[in-house]
N, C-alpha and C positions, 0 to 999 in steps of 0.2 A: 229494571230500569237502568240504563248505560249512564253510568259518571263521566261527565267528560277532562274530568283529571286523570282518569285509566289509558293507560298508551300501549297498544301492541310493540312501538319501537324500540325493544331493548338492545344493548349490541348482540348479546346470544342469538334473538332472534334474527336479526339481519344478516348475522357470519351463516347461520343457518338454513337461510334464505336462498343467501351468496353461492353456499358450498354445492346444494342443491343443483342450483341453477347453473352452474359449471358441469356436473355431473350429467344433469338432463341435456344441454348442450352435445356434447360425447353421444348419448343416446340416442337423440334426430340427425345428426351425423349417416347415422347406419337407415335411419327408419325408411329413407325413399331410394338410398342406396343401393342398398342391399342384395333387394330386390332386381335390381339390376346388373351387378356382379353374379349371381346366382342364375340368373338368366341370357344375359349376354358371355361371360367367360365361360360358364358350367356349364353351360348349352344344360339348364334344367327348363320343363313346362312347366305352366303354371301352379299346376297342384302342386309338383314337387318344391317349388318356390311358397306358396303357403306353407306347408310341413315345416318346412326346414327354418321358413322366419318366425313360426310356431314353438319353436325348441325353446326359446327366449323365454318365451312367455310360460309354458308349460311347466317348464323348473322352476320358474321363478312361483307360480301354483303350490309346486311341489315343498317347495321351501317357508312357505310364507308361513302357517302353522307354527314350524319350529321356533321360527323366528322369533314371531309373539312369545309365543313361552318363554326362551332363553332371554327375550326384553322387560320382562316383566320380571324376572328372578335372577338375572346375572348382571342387571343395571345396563340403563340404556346407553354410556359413552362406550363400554369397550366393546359391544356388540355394535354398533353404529361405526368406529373407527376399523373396525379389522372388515368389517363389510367392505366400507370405502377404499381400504386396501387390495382388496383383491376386482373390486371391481373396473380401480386402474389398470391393473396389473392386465386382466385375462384382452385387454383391448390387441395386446400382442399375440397372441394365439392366432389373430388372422390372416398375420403375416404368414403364415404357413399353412392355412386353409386352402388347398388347392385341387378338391377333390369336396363334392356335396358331402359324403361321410363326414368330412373331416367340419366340414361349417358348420350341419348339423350339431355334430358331438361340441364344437366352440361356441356354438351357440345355446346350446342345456348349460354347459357350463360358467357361460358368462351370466346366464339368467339366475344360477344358484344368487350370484352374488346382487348381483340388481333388488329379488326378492325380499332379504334383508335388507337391504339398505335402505329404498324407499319405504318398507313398512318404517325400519328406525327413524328417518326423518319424518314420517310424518306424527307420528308418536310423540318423538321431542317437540315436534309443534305443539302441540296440546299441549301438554305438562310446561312448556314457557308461557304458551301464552297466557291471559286473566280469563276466567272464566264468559265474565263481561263482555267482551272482545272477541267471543269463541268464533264466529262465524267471520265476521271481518278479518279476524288474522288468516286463518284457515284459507279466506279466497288469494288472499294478498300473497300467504307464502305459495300457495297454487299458480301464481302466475310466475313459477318457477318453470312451469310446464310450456305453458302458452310462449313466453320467450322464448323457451329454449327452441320449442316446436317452430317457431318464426326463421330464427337465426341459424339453429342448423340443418335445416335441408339447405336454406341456401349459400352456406358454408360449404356442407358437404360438397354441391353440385359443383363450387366455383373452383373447391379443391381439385377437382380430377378432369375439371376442363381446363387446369392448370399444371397439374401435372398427373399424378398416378394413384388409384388403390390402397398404397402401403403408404404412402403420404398420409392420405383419409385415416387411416387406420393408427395410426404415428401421433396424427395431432388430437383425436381423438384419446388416448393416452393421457399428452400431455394438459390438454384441458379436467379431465379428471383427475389428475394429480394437484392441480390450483384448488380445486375444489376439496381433495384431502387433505391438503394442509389448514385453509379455511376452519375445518372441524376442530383442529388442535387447540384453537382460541375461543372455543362457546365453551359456558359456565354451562354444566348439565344441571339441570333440577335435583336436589336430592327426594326422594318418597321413599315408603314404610313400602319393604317388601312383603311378599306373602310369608308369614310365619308357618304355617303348614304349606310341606310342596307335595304339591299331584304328580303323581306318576304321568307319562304322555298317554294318557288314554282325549275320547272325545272332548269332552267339557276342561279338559286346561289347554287343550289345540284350536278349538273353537267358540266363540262365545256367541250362547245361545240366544240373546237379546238383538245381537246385531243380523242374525238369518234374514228377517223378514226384509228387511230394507236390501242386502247383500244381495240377495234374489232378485231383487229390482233393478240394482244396478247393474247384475250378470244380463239382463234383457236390453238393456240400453249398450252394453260394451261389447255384444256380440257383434253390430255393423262398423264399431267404431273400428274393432281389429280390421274387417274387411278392408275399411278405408282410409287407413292409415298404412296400409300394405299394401292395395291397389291401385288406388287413384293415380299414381304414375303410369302404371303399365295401362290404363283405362284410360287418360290423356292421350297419350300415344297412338291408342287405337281409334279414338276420336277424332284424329288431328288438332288438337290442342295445345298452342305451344306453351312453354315457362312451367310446369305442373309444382315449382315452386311457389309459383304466385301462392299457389290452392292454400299452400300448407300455412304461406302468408297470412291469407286474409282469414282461413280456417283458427290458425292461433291469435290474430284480434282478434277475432269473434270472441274466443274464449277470456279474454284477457278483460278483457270491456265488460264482458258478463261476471266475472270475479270480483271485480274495483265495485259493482252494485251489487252484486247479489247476496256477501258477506254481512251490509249492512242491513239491506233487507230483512237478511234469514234475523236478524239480533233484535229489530223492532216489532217486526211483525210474524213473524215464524215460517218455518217453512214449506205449508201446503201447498198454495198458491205459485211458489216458486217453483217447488219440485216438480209439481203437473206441468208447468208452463216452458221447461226444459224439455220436456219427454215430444209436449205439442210439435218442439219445435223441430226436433228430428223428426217426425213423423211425417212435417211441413217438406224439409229441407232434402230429405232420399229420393222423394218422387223427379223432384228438379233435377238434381244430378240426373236421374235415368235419365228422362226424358228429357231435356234443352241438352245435345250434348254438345254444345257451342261455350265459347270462353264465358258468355251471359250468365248461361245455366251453372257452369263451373264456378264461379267466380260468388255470385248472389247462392248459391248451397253451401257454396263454404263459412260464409258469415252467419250463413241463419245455423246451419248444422254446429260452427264453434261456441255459437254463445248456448246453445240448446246443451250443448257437451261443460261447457266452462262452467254451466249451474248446477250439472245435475251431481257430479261427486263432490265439490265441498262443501256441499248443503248435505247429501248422505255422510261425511264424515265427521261433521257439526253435529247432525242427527246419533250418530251412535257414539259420536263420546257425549252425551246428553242421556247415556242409557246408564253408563258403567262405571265404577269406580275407581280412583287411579293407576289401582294395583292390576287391574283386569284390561289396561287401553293399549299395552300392545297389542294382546290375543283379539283384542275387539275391533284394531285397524287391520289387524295380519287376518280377520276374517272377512273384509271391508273387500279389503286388496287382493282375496284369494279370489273372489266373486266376480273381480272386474278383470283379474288375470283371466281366468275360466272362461268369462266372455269373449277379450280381446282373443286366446288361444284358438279356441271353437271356430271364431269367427274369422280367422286368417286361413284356417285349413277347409272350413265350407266355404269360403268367397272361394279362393283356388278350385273347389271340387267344383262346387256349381259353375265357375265362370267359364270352364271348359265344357258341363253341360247345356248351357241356358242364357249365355254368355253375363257380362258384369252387369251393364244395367239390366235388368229383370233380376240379378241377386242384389240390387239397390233395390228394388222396386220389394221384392220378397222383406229385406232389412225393414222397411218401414213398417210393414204388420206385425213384425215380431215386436218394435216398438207399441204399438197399438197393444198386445197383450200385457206389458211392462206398464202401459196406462192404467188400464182396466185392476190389474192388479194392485196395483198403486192406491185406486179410489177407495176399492172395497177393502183391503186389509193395513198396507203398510201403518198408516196413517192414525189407526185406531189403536195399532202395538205402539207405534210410538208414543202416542198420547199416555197410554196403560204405564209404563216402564221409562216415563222421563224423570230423570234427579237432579242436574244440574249440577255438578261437582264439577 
């Protein structure tokens, strides 16, 4: 039962929040970008433009394992601070990206550090906030995302119809460095390490409680990569104009859906939420195919944010609800490997199909995969959850 003297607003959390929300900035910066440097300078096709905005995500996959472990065993401030370090730093790398190898290879590399850092920050969410408030803070510091997603594509766009590339890339930078310093002023939680340490075999790189739900999310983040990496170039091809709007109304969507669906998940739990997320992408893909007019763009993007804004901080709510303090980086870095996995898969099959079969019919395809992520949903997740909840 929630005490209403319990408050998510401590300063840690808000410098938290802040530092985040700077960093994520930087990151939708590139996200509609990108894509378009790789495409217009690089003279790459489409596939080769999924691949390559795929490197990102793929190490950050590759990374996220480690990560958990060394959060969980080497304390969470100075693997969180030297993340945030480098994840400033590698935004200069693309100053001299001038050659797809070379974006490629800057882009595995910038995703090594992205991987860690967003598993650490979302980690320190937990461990700050009250248990009480688990699902409310989680949405709240979430709409770290949804902001950022609002403000920089349309940042990005305004930068380079303002001046150039290395500007994007410069400022970008320098917004991730506001966000480093930020870190320097949060009070970390102290907790009780692991007194015995595992070797890196399977069970200290992944936690085995959070699979089933991880799985679910991996079904839900595979059209999320595709459309978060094409919806510009599919604008385009629509004649569509602003394809910032998208990402606009796309991150209210989500932002709207986090402000309720934190409190939601804390009074009445999370079944009826999580299903009603998954409905909502299911709802929201077929629109994009088919109306491919600003109507169709514009009405998909709010149904598809709020359907996306619920489904991972109710799955992240959900599995730290599974595990104990000592095990909740390895339990988010297993979280976050599932929905990198997704978004990865699903930036390099949008690319491959959308040169077979073109984008809308790999929207139209996205929504069944959705549709198995339901199904799946009904008959298992739900009953491991229920099995293996503690509440710590």
């Amino acid at each position: 039962m929630n005490n209403p003297k319990i408050t998510i607003w401590s300063k840690s959390f808000i410098l938290l929040t802040l530092s985040v929300l700077f960093m994520a900035i930087s990151f939708y910066f590139l996200i509609p970008t990108l894509p378009l440097y790789i495409s217009q300078v690089l003279h790459a096709d489409n596939s080769t433009v999924g691949f390559v905005i795929a490197m990102f995500t793929i190490s950050a996959l590759i990374i996220r394992p480690f990560g958990g472990y060394f959060l969980d065993r080497m304390g969470r401030k100075i693997i969180f601070i030297i993340s945030f370090v480098f994840m400033a730093i590698f935004f200069n790398l693309y100053l001299v990206a001038s050659t797809v190898v070379l974006m490629a290879a800057f882009r595995f590399i910038h995703g090594l550090a992205w991987g860690v850092t967003s598993t650490s920050g979302a980690t320190l969410a937990v461990d700050i906030l009250p248990c009480e408030k688990r699902g409310e803070g989680l949405g709240i510091y979430g709409l770290s995302m949804p902001i950022a997603m609002s403000i920089g594509p349309l940042l990005g766009f305004y930068i380079l119809h303002v001046s150039n590339y290395n500007i994007l890339f410069i400022s970008g930078f320098v917004l991730c460095l506001i966000g480093l310093i930020l870190t320097l002023f949060i009070k970390y939680p102290h907790y009780e390490k692991p007194k015995k340490t595992r070797g890196l075999g399977f069970h200290s790189l992944i936690e085995v409680k959070s699979l089933p739900l991880s799985i679910n999310v991996l079904f839900t983040s595979l059209p999320y990569g595709g459309l978060v990496s094409f919806v510009a170039l599919y604008a385009a091809e629509a004649g569509v104009q602003n394809a910032g709007l998208f990402f606009l109304i796309f991150a209210g969507g989500i932002a709207i859906s986090r402000i309720f669906a934190g409190k939601i998940f804390d009074k009445f739990g999370p079944k009826n939420l999580f299903l009603s997320g998954i409905v909502l992408l299911i709802i929201g893909l077929p629109i994009l195919a088919l109306f491919k007019n600003p109507y169709g763009f514009f009405i998909s993007a709010a149904i598809l944010g709020i359907g996306n804004g619920i489904i991972f901080p109710v799955s992240q709510a959900m599995i730290n609800n599974m595990v104990l303090i000592n095990r909740r980086g390895v339990a988010n870095s297993t979280l976050f490997l599932a929905f990198d996995l997704g978004i990865g898969s699903g930036m390099i099959l949008t690319g491959f199909l959308a040169d077979k079969i073109s984008l809308s019919n790999t929207f139209l395809l996205s929504s069944a995969i959705c549709i198995l992520g339901l199904i799946y949903a009904l008959f298992f997740v739900f009953k491991h959850y229920e099995k293996n909840k503690i509440n710590i």
